[in-house]
KEBATOR-183427 format. One record per residue (C-alpha): x, y, z. Coordinates in steps of 0.2 Angstrom, whole numbers, plus 2048, in hexadecimal, padded with zeros to 3 digits. Example, Ala and Ser with C-alpha at 12.3 -4.5 7.8 and 13.67 -1.06 7.14 Angstrom:
residues 2
     X     Y     Z
   83E   7EA   827
   844   7FB   824
//
This chain:
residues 768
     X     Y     Z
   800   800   800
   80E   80A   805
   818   806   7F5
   808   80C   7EA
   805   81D   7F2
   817   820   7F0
   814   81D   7DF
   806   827   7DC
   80D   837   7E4
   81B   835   7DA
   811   833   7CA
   811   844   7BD
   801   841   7BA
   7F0   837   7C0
   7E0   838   7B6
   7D0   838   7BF
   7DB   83A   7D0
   7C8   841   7D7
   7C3   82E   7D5
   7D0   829   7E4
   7CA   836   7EE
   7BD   82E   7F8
   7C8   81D   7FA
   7D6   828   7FF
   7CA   82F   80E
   7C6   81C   812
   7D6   817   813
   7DA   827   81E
   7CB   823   829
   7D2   811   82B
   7E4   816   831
   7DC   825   83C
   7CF   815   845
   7E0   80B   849
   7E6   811   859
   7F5   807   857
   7FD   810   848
   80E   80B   844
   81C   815   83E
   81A   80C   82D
   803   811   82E
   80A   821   836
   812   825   825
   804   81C   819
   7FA   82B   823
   804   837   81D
   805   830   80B
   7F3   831   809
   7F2   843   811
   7FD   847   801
   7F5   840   7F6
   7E6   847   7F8
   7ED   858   7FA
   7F4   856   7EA
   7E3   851   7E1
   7DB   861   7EA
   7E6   86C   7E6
   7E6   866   7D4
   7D3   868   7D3
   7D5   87C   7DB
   7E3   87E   7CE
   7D8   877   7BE
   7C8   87E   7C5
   7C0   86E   7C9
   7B5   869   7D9
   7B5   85A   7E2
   7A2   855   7E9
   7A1   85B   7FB
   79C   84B   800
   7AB   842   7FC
   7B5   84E   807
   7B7   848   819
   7BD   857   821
   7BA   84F   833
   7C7   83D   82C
   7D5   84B   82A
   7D1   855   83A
   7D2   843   844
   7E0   840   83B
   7EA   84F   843
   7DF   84B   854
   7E9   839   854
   7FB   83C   84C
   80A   841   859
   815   843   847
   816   856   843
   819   84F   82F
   806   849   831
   7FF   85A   83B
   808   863   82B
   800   85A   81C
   7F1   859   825
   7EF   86C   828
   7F5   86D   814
   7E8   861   810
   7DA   86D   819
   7E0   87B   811
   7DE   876   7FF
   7CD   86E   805
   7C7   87F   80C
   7CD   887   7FB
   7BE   87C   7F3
   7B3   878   800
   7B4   887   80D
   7A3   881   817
   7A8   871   81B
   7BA   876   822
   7B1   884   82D
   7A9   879   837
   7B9   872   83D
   7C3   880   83E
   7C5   882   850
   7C8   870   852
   7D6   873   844
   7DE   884   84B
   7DD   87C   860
   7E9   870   85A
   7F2   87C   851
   7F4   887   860
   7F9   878   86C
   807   870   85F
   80A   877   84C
   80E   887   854
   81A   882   85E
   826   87A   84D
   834   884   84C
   837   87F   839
   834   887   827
   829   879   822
   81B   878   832
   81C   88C   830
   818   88A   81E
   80B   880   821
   802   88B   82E
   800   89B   820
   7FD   88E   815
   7EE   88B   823
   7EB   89C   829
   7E8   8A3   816
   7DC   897   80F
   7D4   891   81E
   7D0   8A3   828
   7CA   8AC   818
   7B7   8A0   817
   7B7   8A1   82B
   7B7   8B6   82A
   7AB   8B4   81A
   79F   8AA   821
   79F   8B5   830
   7A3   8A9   83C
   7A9   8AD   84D
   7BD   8B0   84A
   7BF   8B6   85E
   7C3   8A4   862
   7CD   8A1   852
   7D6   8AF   859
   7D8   8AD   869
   7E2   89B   865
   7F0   8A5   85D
   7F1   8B0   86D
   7F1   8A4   87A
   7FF   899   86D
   80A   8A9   86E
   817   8A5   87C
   819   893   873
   81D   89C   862
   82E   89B   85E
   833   8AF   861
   838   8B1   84E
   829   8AA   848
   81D   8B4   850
   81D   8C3   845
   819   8BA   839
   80D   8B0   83B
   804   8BD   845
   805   8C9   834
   7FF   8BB   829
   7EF   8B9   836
   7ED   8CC   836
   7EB   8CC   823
   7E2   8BE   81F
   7D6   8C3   82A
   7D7   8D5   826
   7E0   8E2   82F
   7D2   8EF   832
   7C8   8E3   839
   7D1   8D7   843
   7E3   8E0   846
   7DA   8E9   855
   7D2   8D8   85B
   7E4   8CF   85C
   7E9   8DC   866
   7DC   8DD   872
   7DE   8CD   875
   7F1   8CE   879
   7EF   8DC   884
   7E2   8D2   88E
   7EF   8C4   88E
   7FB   8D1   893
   7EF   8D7   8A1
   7EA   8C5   8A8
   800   8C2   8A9
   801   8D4   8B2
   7F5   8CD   8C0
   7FC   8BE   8C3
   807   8B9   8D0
   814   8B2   8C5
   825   8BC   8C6
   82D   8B3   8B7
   820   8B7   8AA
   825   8CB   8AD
   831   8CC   89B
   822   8C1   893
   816   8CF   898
   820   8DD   88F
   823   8D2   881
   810   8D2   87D
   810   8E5   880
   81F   8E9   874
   817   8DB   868
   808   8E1   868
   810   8F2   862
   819   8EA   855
   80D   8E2   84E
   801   8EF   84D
   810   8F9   844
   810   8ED   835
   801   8F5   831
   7FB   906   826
   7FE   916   833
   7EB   917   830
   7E9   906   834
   7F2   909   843
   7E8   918   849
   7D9   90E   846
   7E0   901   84F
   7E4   90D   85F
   7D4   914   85D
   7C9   903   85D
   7D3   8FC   86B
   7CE   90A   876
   7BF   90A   86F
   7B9   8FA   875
   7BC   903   888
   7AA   90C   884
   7A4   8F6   886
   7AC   8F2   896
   7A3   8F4   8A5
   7A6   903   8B1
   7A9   900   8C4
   797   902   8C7
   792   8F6   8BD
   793   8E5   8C3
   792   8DE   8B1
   796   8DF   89E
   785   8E3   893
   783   8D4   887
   788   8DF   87B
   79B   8E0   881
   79B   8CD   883
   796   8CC   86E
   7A2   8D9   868
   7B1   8D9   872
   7BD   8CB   86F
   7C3   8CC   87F
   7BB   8BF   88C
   7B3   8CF   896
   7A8   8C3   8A0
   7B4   8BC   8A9
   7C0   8CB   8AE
   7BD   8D3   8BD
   7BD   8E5   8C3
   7D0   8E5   8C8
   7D4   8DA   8B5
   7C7   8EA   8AD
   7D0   8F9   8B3
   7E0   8EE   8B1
   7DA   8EE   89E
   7D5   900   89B
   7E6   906   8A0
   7F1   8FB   896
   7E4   8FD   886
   7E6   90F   889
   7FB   90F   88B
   7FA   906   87C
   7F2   912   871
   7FC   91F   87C
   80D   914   877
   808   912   866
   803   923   85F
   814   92A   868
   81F   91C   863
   82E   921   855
   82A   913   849
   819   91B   846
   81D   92C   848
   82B   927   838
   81C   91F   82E
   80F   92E   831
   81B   93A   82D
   81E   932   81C
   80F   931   818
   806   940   821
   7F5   946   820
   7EE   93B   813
   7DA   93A   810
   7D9   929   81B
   7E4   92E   829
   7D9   93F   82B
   7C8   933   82E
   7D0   927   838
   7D9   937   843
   7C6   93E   846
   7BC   92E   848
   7CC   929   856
   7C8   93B   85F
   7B4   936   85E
   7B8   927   869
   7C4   92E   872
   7B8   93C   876
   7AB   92E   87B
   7B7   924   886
   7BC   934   890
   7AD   937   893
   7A8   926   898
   7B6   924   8A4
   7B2   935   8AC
   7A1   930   8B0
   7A7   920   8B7
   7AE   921   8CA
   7BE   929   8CA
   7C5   926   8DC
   7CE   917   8D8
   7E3   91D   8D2
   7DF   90F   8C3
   7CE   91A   8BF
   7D8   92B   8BE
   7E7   925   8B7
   7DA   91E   8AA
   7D6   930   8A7
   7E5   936   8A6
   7ED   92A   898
   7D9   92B   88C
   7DF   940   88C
   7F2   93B   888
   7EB   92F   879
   7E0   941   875
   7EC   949   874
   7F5   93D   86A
   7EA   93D   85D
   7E7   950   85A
   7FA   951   85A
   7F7   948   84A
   7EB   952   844
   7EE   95F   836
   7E5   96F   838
   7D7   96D   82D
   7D3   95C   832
   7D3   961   843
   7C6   971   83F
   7BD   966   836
   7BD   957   843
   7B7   963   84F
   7AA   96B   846
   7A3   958   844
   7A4   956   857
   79A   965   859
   78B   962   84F
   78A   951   85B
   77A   950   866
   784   94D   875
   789   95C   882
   799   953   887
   7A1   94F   876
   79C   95F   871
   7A6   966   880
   7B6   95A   880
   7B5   961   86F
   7B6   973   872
   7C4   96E   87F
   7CC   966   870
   7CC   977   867
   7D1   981   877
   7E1   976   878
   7E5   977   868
   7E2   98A   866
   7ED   98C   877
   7FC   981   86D
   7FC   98D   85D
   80A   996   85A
   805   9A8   851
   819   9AC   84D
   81B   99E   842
   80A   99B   83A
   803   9A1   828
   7F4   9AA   824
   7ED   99B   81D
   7F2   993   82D
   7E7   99F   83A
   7DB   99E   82B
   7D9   98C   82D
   7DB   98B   840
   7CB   99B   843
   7BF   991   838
   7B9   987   847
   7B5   998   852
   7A4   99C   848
   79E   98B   84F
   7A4   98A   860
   79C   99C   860
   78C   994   85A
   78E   989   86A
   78E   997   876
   77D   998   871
   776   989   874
   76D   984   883
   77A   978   88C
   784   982   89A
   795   978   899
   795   97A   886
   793   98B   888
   7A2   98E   894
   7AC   982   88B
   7AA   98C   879
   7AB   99E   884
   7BC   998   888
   7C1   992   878
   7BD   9A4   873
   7C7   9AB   87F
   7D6   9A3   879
   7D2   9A6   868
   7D2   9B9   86A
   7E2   9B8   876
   7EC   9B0   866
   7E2   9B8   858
   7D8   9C9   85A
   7E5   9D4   858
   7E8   9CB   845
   7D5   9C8   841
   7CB   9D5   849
   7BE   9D4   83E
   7BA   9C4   843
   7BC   9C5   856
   7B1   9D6   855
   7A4   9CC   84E
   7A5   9C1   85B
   7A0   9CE   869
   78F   9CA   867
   78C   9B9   86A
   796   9BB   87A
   78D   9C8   880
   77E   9C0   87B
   76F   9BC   888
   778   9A9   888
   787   9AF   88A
   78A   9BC   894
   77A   9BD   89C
   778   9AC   8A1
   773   9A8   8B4
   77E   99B   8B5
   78E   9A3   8BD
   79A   996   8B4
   793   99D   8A1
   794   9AE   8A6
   7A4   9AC   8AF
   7AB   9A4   8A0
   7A2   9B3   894
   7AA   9C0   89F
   7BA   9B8   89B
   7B9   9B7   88A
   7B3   9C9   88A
   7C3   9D1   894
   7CE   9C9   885
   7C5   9CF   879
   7C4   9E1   880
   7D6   9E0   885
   7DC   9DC   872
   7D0   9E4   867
   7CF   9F5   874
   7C3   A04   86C
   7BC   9F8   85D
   7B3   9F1   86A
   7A9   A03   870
   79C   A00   863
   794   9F0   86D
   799   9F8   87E
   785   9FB   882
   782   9E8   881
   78F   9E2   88C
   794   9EF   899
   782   9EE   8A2
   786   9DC   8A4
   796   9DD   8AB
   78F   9E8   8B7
   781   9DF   8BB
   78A   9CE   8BF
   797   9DA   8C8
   787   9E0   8D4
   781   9D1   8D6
   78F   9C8   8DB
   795   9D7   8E9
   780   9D7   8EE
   783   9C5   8F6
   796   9C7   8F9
   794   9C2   90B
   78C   9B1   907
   795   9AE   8F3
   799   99E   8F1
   7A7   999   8E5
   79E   99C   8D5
   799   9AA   8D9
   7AA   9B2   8DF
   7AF   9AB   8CD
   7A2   9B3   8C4
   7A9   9C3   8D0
   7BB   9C1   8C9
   7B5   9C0   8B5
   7AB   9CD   8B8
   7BB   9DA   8C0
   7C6   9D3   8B3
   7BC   9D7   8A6
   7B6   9E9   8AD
   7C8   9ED   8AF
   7CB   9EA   89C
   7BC   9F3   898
   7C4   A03   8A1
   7D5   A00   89B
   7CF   A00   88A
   7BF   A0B   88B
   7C1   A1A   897
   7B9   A25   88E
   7A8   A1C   88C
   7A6   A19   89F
   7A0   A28   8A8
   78D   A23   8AA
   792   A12   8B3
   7A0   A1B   8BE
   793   A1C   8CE
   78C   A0B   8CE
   79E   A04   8CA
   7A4   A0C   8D9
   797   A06   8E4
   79C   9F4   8E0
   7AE   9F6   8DF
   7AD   A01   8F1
   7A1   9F3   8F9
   7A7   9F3   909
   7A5   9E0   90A
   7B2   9DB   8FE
   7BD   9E3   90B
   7BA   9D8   917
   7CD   9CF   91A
   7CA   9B8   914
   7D3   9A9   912
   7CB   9A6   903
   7D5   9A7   8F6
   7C7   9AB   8EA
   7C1   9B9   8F4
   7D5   9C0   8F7
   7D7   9C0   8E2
   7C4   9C7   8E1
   7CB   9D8   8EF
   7DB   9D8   8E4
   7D2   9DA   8D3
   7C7   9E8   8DC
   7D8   9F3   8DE
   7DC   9EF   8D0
   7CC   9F4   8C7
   7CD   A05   8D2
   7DE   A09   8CE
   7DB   A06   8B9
   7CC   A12   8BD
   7D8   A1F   8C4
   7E2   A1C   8B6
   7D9   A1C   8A8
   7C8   A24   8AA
   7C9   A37   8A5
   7C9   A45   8B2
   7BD   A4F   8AF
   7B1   A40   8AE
   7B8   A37   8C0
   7BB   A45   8CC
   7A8   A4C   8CB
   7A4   A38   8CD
   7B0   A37   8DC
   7AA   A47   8E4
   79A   A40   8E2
   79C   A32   8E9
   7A5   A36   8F7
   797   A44   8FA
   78B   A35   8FD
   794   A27   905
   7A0   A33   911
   795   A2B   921
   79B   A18   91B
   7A8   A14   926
   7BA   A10   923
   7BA   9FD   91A
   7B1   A0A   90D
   7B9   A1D   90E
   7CD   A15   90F
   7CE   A0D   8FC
   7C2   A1A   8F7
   7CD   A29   8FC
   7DC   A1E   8F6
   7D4   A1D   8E5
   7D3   A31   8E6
   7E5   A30   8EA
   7E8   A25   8DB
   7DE   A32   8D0
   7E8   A40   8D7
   7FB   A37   8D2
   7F6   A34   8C0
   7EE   A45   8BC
   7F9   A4D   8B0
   7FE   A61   8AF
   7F1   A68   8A6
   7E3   A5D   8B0
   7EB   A62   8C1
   7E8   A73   8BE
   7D6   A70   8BB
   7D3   A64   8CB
   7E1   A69   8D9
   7D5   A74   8E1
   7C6   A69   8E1
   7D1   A5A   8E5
   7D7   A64   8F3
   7C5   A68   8FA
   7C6   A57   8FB
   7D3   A53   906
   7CE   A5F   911
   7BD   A58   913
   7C4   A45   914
   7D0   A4C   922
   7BF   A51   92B
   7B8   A42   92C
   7C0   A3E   93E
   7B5   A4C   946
   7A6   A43   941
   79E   A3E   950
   79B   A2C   94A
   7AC   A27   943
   7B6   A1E   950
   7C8   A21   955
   7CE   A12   94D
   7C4   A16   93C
   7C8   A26   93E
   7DB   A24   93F
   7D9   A19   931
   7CF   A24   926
   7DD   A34   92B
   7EC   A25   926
   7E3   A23   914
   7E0   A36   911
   7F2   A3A   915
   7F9   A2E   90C
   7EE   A34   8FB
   7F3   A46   900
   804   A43   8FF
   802   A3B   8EB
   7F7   A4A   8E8
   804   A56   8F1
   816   A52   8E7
   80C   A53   8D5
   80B   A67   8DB
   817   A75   8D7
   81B   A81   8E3
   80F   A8F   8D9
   801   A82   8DE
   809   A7C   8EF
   80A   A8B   8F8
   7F7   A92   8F9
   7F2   A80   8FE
   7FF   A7E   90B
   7F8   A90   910
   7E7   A8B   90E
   7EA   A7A   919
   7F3   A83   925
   7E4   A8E   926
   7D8   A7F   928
   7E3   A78   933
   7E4   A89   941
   7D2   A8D   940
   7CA   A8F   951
   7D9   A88   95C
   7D6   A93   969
   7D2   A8E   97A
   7D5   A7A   975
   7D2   A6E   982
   7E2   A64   982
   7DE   A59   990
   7CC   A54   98D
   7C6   A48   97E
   7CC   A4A   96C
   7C5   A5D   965
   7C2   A61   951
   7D0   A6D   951
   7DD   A63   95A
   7D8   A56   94B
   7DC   A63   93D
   7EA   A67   945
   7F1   A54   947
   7EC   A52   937
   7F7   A62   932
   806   A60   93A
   806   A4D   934
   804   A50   923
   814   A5C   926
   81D   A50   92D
   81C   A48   91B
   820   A53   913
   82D   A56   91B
   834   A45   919
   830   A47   905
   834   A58   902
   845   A5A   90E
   84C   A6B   90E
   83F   A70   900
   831   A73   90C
   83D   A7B   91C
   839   A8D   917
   826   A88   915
   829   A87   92A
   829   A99   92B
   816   A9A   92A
   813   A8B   937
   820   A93   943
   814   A9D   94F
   806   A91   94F
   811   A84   954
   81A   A8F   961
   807   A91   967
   803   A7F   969
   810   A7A   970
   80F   A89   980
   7FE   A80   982
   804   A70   984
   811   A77   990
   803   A81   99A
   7F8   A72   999
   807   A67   9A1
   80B   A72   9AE
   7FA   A75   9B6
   7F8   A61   9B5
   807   A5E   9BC
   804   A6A   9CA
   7F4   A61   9CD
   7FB   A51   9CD
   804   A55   9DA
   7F9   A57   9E6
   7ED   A4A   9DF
   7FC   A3C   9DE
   7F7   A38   9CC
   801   A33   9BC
   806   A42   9B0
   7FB   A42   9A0
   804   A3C   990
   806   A46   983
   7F7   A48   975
   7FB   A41   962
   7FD   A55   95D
   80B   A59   96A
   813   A49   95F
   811   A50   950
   817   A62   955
   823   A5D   95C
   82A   A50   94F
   827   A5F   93F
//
């Protein structure tokens, strides 16, 4: 029998060989049923395995079929079942290959009989032949398993589980040949979720020496995936991280039945700590992948081709998803954040990628979406990106390309949801930082939806917080092309301004927010539009002067809320005309003089302020109503109802804004005041009680001599012949004092009673 199977394989040619094939089968079946194979039946096995390989591969050669009937697939599969010789796996596993070539059906339902024993034996053959014979197998057997839809997840999951028994220079290989039979699209993401589960099931075990085989998965997994198209491996990425959106989140105690259907990897069986395990090494992957060198070389030859831009985009939708998926998920857990933290690095990732256009456009996609949080990760997309730009080095077409997804994110700021809103006020913001100054035509225009009634009217504080902001750019780089549309946006600043200082006491941090916006962009609007803002100067000062923002905190909020008031104040000195401040100071200080000092100190320091940046020609105009002023500030401790402490603090903040009124004069101005003040200063000193409670010339005269002393200090030698006309009524004081002192003392004697210190204007005399 031996000798005639020899001779037919050896034979050129057989006519009618179709006619041996069922007797060839029989003849198999009867070696396979005797358990007892010799080595001599052993190779009669393998004879007849040839030959009937040869007639099958005849008939696929010449077109011809053999009858279905007269294959028996599950003779050959039994025969491989059987056999210890690796010569009789191999031209078995040939033999189902030209069989599946004619007769795909009846090979499928055999298949994962066929690749098991592949996985537990061929595999392992470290030879050119048994590797030949697995693509041989791989190539005509996978293609009708794929066509006819069959599950391939097990197919799969053999070759994974094979992987550490494939000789090392093998793998590639193989692994390639079963990527593109299969199809790479497709099933490239499948074989490498399954990896990085295997990867994850050897991280958690308790086996120190499988430590180098779990990086070899990792860095094969990588390799692999880089003998694919760059857009194949984006894809790739973007489908492994995608599946993420399947697993079950830590509140849920088990995969929908859809996970179990779609995902290759065996989800019902991995538990919360293999899940989160999972997410993090799917994520690093993408993460490893999208930064690795050997990609970065292959995208940059090739760039931003057609595919590449569509895969770039849909990769950002699902990334957009999966972020925020694993938001909403609990984020306690290190393994949840750090989750987070690698899905943004794999964004990021993928819009470095990303041309401009594509980007514009993938974002532009992203905003039309029905869902609020896309849309908003999508607007922080654009934020990033604008933030990134470099205005020094781009070309027109570049900033042309780069504003085209403003008009949108504008239209957002419009639409009902309050995050979306914030989100695209924001991206405005940095838009205008970058680009009004060279497009402000287009940031001019944009004026109005940001003061809109959405916008900058909104209730909710974060919206209008976030509008205000938006707002102060703007006004700060486009200046005085912005007075036009001052009427619709300054009554809103000052509204959310008095709203905010209304409830200041019991603000929450929103609302002390809202506060900061609001004084950021009121001090842009002053620095930028002084000369529009004389109506608004008595309600601003009213809310800048509340005497509750005054009120020392450990809040930081509230600290940088009092900071920005000064600030505001001192732009206000700055910048506001004259002739329009002073009256509206004067005024002001007409009707709010009985406040007490938490309001009458900054406000007579913001006089002060006023007074050191008037210039010549506007000193001329004011000095005498500025020094009526002083005068009547320096009054305000012989009001019966201010305190000594407030009132000693009122005289501290008046002198001090004297003196930066004071040195702005020339001596042709200085000397009638000094004349005038000392005037003030003597009335009706006659017959002063220096030994009974503080009198309202004793005051003026404190207040006098102090602000000498000043002087003094500022002026030096300048002011020493001024002297001359405070001479005698200092000489009179002071024989008061020593009148006073003696009588006391006199009367202490004889009462046995301590001598009266001094008053505060025997100091002050004395010291000038």
């Amino acid at each position: 029998l031996g000798t005639l199977l020899e001779y037919m394989q050896c034979s050129a040619a057989l006519a009618h060989s179709a006619a041996l094939v069922p007797a060839l089968f029989s003849l198999l079946s009867v070696f396979v049923s005797d358990a007892a194979s010799a080595s001599s039946a052993e190779h009669a096995k393998q004879l007849v395995l040839a030959m009937l390989t040869r007639i099958c591969d005849e008939a696929n050669a010449a077109g011809a079929l053999i009858g279905e009937s007269l294959v028996r697939v599950d003779v050959v599969v039994q025969a491989i079942r059987t056999s210890t010789r690796p010569q009789t796996h191999n031209q078995a596993l040939l033999l189902l290959a030209a069989v599946a070539a004619m007769h795909p059906q009846v090979v499928l339902h055999h298949v994962m009989a066929v690749f098991t024993f592949m996985g537990a034996n061929v595999l392992r053959q470290d030879d050119e032949y048994s590797f030949h014979v697995i693509q041989q197998t791989l190539e005509r057997v996978i293609p009708p398993v794929v066509r006819d839809g069959a599950s391939t997840g097990p197919v799969l999951r053999v070759f994974v589980d094979a992987l550490s028994h494939i000789p090392r220079h093998r793998r590639m290989a193989l692994f390639s040949t079963l990527v593109r039979t299969m199809g790479e699209d497709a099933y490239a993401p499948a074989v490498v979720a399954l990896l990085l589960e295997k990867h994850v099931r050897r991280l958690l075990s308790r086996n120190d020496d499988s430590a180098r085989e779990r990086d070899d998965i990792v860095s094969f997994a990588l390799s692999l995936t880089h003998e694919l198209l760059p857009a194949q491996q984006i894809a790739s990425a973007a489908a492994v991280v995608g599946d993420l959106l399947l697993l079950p989140t830590a509140d849920e105690e088990a995969p929908a039945a859809a996970a179990e259907e779609t995902l290759f990897i065996d989800v019902a069986h991995m538990g919360p700590r293999q899940l989160r395990a999972y997410r993090l090494v799917a994520l690093d992957f993408a993460h490893q992948l999208l930064t690795g060198r050997q990609f970065r070389a292959q995208f940059d030859r090739v760039r931003a081709t057609p595919e590449i831009n569509a895969r770039l985009a849909a990769a950002t939708e699902t990334l957009l998803h999966v972020i925020t998926r694993l938001n909403s998920a609990a984020a306690e857990k290190p393994a949840e954040q750090r989750a987070q933290q690698l899905a943004y690095a794999v964004l990021d990732d993928v819009n470095a990628l990303m041309e401009r256009r594509t980007f514009v456009a993938t974002v532009a996609g992203l905003l039309a979406q029905g869902d609020a949080k896309i849309r908003r990760k999508a607007m922080a997309l654009a934020n990033t990106r604008l933030a990134e730009f470099s205005v020094r080095v781009a070309q027109p077409e570049d900033i042309d390309d780069i504003l085209a997804m403003l008009q949108p994110i504008a239209a957002v700021a419009q639409q009902d949801d309050a995050a979306c809103k914030q989100a695209a006020l924001l991206c405005v913001a940095t838009a205008a930082k970058k680009f009004a100054v060279l497009r402000p035509a287009l940031f001019t225009a944009l004026v109005k939806p940001v003061a809109a009634e959405p916008s900058l009217g909104s209730e909710d504080p974060a919206v209008a917080s976030a509008a205000l902001v938006a707002l102060a750019v703007l006004c700060n780089e486009l200046g005085s092309r912005l007075i036009p549309s001052l009427p619709q946006y300054l009554p809103q600043v000052l509204k959310h301004l008095h709203a905010v200082v209304g409830r200041y006491a019991e603000a929450t941090a929103d609302d002390l927010t809202l506060m900061v916006a609001a004084l950021s962009a009121m001090q842009a609007i002053v620095e930028n539009m002084s000369a529009f803002l004389a109506p608004t100067l008595a309600p601003l000062f009213a809310c800048l002067l509340n005497p509750a923002i005054r009120v020392d905190s450990d809040d930081a909020l509230r600290e940088q809320a009092r900071a920005l008031t000064d600030d505001v104040l001192a732009a206000v000195a700055k910048c506001i005309p004259p002739r329009q401040l002073l009256p509206a100071q004067f005024a002001f200080f007409q009707k709010e003089m009985g406040q007490g000092a938490s309001v009458l100190v900054p406000f007579i320091a913001f006089v002060g302020r006023t007074a050191a940046a008037l210039q010549r020609a506007q000193l001329l105009q004011f000095y005498k109503p500025l020094f009526k002023f002083f005068l009547a500030a320096f009054d305000l401790a012989r009001q019966p109802h201010v305190s000594r402490a407030e009132a000693e603090l009122v005289e501290e903040a008046a002198l001090d804004a004297f003196m930066r009124f004071v040195v702005k004069l020339n001596e042709n101005l200085f000397k009638p005041l000094f004349l005038s003040f000392l005037e003030w200063a003597t009335a009706a000193t006659t017959d002063l009680p220096l030994d009974g409670p503080q009198h309202a010339a004793e005051t003026r005269l404190r207040v006098f001599y102090r602000a000498l002393n000043v002087l003094f200090d500022k002026l030096k030698s300048i002011l020493t012949p001024y002297y001359a006309h405070v001479l005698d009524t200092t000489v009179a004081v002071l024989n008061r004092f020593a009148v006073a002192r003696a009588s006391i003392e006199l009367q202490e004697e004889a009462e046995r009673k301590e001598v009266q210190v001094p008053s505060a204007l025997w100091h002050a005399v004395v010291e000038s």
